[in-house]
C-alpha positions as CSV (number, residue, x, y, z in Angstrom):
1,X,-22.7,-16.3,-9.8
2,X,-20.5,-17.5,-6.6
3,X,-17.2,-15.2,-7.7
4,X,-20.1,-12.0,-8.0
5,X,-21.4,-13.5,-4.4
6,X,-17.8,-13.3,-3.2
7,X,-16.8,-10.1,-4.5
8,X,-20.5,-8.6,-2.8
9,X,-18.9,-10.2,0.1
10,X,-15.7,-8.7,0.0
11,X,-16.8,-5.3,-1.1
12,X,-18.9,-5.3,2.0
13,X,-16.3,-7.0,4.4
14,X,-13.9,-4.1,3.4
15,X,-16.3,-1.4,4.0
16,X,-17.4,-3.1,7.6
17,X,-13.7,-2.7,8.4
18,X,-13.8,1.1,7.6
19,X,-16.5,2.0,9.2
20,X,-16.1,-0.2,12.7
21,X,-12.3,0.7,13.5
22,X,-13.4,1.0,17.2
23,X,-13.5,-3.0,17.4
24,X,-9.8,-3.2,16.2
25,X,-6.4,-2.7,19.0
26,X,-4.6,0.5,18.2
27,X,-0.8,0.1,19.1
28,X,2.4,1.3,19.2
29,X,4.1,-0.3,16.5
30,X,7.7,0.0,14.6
31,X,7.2,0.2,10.9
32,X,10.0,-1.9,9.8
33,X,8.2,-4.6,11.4
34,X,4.7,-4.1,9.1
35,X,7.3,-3.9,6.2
36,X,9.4,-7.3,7.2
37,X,5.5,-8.9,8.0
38,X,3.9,-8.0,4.8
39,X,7.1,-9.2,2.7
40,X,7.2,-12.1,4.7
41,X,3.5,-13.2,2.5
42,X,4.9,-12.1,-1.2
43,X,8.7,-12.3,-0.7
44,X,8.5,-15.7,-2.3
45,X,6.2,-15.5,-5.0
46,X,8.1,-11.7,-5.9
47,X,11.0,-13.6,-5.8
48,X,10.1,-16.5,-8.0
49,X,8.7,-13.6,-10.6
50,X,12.2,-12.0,-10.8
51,X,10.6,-9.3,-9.2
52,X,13.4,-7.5,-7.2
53,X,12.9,-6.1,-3.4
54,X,14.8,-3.0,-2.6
55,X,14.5,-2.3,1.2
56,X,16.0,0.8,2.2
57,X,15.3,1.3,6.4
58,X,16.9,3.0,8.8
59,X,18.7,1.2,11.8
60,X,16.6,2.8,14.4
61,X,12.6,4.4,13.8
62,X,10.7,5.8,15.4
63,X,7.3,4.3,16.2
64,X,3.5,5.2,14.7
65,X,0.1,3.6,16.2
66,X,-1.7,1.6,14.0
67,X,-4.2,-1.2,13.5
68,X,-1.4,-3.7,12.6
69,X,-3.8,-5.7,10.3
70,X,-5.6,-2.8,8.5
71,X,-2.0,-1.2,8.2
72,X,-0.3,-4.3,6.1
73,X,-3.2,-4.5,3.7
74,X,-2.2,-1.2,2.7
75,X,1.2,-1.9,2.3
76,X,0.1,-5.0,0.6
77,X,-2.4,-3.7,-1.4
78,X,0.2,-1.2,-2.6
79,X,2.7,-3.9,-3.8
80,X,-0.1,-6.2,-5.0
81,X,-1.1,-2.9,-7.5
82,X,2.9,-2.5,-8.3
83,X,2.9,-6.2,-8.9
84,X,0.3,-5.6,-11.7
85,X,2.3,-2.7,-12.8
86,X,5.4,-4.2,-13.3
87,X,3.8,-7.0,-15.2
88,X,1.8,-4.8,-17.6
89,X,2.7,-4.3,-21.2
90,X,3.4,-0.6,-20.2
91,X,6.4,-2.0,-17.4
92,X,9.9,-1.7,-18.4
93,X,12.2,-5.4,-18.5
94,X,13.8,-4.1,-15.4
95,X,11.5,-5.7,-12.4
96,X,12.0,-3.9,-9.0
97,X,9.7,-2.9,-6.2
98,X,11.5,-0.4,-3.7
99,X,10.2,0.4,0.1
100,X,12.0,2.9,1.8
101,X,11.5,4.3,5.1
102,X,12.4,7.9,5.8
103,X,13.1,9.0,9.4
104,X,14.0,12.6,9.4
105,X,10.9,14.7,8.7
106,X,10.0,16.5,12.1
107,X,7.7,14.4,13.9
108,X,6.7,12.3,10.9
109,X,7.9,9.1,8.9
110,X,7.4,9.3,5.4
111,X,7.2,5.7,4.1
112,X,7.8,4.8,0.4
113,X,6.8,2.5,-2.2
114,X,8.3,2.8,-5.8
115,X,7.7,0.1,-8.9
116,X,9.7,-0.3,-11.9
117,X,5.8,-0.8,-13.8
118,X,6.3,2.5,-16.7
119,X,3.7,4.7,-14.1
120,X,0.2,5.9,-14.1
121,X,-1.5,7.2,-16.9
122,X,-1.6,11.3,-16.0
123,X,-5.1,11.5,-16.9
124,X,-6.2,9.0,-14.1
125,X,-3.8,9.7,-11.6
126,X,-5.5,11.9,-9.6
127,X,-8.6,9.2,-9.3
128,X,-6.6,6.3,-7.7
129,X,-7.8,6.7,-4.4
130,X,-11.7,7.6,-5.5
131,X,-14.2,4.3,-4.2
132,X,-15.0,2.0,-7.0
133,X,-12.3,3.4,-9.4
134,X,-10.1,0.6,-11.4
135,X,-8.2,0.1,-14.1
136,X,-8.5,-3.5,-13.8
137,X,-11.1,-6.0,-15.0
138,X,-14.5,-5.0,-13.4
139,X,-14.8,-8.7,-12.8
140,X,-11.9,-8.9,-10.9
141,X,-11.6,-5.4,-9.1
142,X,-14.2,-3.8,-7.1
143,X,-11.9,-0.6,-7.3
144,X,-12.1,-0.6,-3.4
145,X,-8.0,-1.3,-2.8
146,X,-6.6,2.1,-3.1
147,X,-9.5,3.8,-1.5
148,X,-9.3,1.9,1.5
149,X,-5.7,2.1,1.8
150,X,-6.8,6.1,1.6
151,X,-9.1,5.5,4.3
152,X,-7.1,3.8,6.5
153,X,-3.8,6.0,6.2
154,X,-5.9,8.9,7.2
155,X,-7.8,7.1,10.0
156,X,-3.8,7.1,11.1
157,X,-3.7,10.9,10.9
158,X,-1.7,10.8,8.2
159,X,-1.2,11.2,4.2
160,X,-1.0,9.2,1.3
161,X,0.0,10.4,-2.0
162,X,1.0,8.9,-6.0
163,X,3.0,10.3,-8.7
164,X,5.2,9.2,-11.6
165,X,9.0,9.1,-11.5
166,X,10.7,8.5,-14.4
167,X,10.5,4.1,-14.1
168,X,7.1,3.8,-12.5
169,X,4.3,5.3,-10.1
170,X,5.6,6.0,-6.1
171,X,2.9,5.8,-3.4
172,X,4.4,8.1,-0.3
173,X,2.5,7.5,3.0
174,X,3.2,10.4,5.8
175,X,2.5,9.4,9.7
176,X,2.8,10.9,12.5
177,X,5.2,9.3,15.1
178,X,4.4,8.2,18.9
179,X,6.4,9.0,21.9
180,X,7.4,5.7,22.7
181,X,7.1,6.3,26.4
């Protein structure tokens, strides 16, 4: 009864969060340094998986405005889902997670994230980012993750997209850039 308590609680913490974004600081923030911060909390235990980090950043980026907070659970939640991808029966021997950040698209950043985890089934692909949709254990996913990552990108005036490449799925996030004056 306490882990359904808790997962009540989380389901409703995470919709609170969506719904009251006008409590949270918007700011003018460099990407690189939401990618550095959220592999700073699962560098290790990637690491000790053999679970292989390929960053591929530009030296200089421009910056977006985001929640900082709301903006690393998506890119968490987004290498928390290749995590379970790359350790599924479906997930080649090859482990690798790669983030890259794209600089040259007009006056938008196109952040990546690829897995090595065999992809998404096609039937189901186009329901990742519906509310209450898993393909996990109902008793250990509310189905909230992608959804709110959807919710929060676009809060951001931006995109997020999936597909399959030929090794895994790839999550593509488009924002739009801030003068930095």
């Amino acid at each position: 009864m306490m882990n359904e308590i808790n997962r009540a609680s989380a389901i409703v913490d995470h919709i609170e969060m969506l719904v009251h974004q006008e409590n949270y600081a918007w700011i003018k923030l460099d990407p690189r340094e939401i990618v550095h911060s959220v592999l700073t909390l699962v560098g290790e235990p990637f690491h000790l998986a053999n679970v292989k980090i390929k960053l591929i950043l530009p030296d200089t980026c421009q910056q977006i405005q985001c929640i900082p907070n709301q903006f690393e659970r998506v890119l968490l939640n987004i290498l928390i889902n290749s995590w379970y991808a790359i350790n599924s029966d479906h997930a080649k021997e090859y482990k690798c997670i790669q983030i890259k950040i794209d600089t040259g698209i007009d006056d938008k950043i196109k952040i990546s994230i690829e897995d090595s985890g065999g992809g998404i089934d096609e039937t189901i692909i186009d329901r990742v980012f519906d509310p209450f949709f898993t393909t996990k254990d109902v008793s250990t996913s509310a189905g909230l993750g992608l959804f709110i990552c959807y919710r929060i990108v676009h809060n951001m005036n931006g995109s997020i997209t999936t597909f399959n490449t030929g090794q895994g799925a790839k999550f593509e996030i488009i924002l739009p850039v801030i003068d930095s004056n």
